[in-house]
C-alpha positions in Angstrom: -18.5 -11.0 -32.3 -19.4 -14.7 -31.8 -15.5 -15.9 -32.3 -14.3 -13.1 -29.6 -16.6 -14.7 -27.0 -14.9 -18.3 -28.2 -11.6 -16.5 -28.3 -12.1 -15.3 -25.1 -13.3 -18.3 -23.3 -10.6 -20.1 -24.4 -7.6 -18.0 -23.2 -9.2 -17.9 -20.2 -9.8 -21.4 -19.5 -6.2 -21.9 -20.7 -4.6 -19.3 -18.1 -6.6 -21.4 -15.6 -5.3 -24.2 -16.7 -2.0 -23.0 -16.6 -2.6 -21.7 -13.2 -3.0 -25.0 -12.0 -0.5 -26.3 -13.5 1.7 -23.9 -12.1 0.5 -24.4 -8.7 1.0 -27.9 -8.9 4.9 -27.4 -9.7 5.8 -26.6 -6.0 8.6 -26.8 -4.0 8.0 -27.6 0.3 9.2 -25.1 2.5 10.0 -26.1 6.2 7.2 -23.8 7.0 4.8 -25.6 5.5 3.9 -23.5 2.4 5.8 -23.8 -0.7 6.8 -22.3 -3.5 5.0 -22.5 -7.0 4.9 -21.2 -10.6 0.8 -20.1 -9.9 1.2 -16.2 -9.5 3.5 -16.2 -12.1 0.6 -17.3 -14.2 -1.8 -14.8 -12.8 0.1 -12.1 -13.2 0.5 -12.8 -17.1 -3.0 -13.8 -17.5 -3.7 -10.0 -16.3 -1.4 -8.4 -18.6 -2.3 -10.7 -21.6 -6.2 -10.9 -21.1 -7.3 -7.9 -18.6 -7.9 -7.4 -15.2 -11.4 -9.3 -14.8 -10.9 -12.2 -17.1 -7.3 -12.4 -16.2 -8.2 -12.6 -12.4 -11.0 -14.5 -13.4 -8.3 -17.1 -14.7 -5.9 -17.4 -12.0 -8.4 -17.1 -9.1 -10.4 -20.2 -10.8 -7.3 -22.1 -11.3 -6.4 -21.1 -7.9 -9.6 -22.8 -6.8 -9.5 -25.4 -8.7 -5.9 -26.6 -7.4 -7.3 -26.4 -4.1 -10.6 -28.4 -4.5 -8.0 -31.1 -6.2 -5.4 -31.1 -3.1 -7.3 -30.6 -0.1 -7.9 -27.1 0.8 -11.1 -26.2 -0.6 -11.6 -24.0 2.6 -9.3 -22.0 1.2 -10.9 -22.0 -2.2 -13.1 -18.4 -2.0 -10.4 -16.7 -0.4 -8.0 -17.0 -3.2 -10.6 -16.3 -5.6 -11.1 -12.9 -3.5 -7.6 -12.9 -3.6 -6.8 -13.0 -7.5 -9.2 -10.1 -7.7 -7.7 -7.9 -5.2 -3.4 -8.9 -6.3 -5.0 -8.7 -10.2 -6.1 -5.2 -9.1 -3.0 -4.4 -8.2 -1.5 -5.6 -11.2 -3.7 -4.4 -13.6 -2.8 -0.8 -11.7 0.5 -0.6 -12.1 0.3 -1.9 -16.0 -2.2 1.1 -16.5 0.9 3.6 -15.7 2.4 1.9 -18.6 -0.3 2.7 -20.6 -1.3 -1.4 -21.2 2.3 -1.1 -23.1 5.4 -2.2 -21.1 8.5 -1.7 -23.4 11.0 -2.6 -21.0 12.1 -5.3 -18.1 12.4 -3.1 -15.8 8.8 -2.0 -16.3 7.6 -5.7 -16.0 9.6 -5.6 -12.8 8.0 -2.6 -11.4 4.3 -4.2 -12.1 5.4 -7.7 -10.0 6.6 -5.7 -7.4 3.6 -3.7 -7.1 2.1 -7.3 -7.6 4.1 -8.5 -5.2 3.3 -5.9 -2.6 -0.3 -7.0 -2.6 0.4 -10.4 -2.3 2.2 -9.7 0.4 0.0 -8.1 2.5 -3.4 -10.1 1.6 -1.2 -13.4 3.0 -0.2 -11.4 6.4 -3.9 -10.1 6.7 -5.1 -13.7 5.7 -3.0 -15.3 7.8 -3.3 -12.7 10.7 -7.1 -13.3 10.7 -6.9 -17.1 10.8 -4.6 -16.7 14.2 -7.2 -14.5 15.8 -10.0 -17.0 14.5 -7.8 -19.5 16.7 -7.8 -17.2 19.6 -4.8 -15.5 19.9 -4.0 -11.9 20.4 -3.4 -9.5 17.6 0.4 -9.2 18.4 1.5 -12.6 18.8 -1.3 -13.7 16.0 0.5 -10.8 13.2 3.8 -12.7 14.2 2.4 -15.9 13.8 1.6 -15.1 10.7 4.8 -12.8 9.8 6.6 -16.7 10.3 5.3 -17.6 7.0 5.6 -14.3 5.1 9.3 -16.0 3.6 7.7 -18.2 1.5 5.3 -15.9 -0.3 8.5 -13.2 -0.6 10.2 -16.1 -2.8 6.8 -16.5 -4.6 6.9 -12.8 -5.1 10.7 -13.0 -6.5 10.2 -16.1 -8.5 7.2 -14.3 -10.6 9.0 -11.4 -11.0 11.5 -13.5 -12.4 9.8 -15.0 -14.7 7.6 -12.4 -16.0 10.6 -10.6 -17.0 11.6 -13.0 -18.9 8.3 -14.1 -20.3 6.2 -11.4 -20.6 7.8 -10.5 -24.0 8.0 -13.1 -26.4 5.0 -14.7 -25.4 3.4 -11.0 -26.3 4.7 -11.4 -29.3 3.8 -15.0 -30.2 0.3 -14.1 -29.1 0.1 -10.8 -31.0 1.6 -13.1 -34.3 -1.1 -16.0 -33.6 -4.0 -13.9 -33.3 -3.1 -11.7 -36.2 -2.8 -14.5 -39.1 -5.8 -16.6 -37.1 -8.4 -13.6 -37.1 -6.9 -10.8 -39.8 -5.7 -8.3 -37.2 
């Protein structure tokens, strides 16, 4: 029992890890977002370790990368936010019965992944418009302006999930059956 709990903490503090490192590997977009390797991360640490300790993962690294670069505001929310896409995630891997076989079934859980992302950064950003007093309609297009760089996000991470997902399954399945005599 005691090495699962030490197994355990350590995946997940590597998948946060990993999520800010991805996050960190970003690419400015004119709108003022960019484009990052961080989902991508989130969305295996949900297939490899769970929904709660793989959101747990990505929503801390999350955090963390923005306590280190100066959004900490933002912090909470995309710990909320982890949860809610992880959710999603998490779903849409249960209809695979926790056991993807194919690419196209990894592609079907990032678009469902993707999907939520999608529409937790319009509502996110629709919110902060009407915090800064606009109306709904011109603060939902406000917010619609910045929707392109989470839809390359979205692709990106399907991308390279798909191409991912699989051997690192296997390396991990390999690793923790000679380590613990699975």
């Amino acid at each position: 029992m005691k090495q699962t709990s030490i197994q355990t903490i350590v995946l997940v503090a590597l998948f946060t890890a990993l999520t800010v490192i991805g996050t960190m590997i970003k690419i400015p977009l004119p709108t003022g977002a960019f484009v990052h390797l961080g989902n991508a991360v989130l969305l295996l640490s949900v297939l490899y370790l769970g929904y709660v300790k793989g959101s747990l993962a990505g929503g801390l690294g999350f955090a963390i990368f923005d306590v280190l670069n100066g959004y900490a505001s933002e912090a909470p929310y995309f710990i909320l936010e982890s949860f809610i896409v992880g959710a999603a995630a998490y779903g849409v891997f249960l209809l695979f019965k926790k056991n993807p076989t194919h690419i196209w079934q990894i592609l079907v859980i990032a678009a469902g992944t993707g999907v939520a992302k999608l529409v937790m950064t319009q509502v996110k950003n629709t919110v902060r418009q009407l915090f800064l007093g606009m109306d709904l309609l011109p603060a939902f297009t406000t917010a619609a302006i910045k929707l392109p760089a989470t839809l390359i996000n979205v692709c990106l991470t399907a991308i390279i999930v798909s191409f991912l997902y699989f051997p690192l399954k296997k390396a991990m399945d390999r690793t923790f059956r000679q380590s613990f005599g699975r």
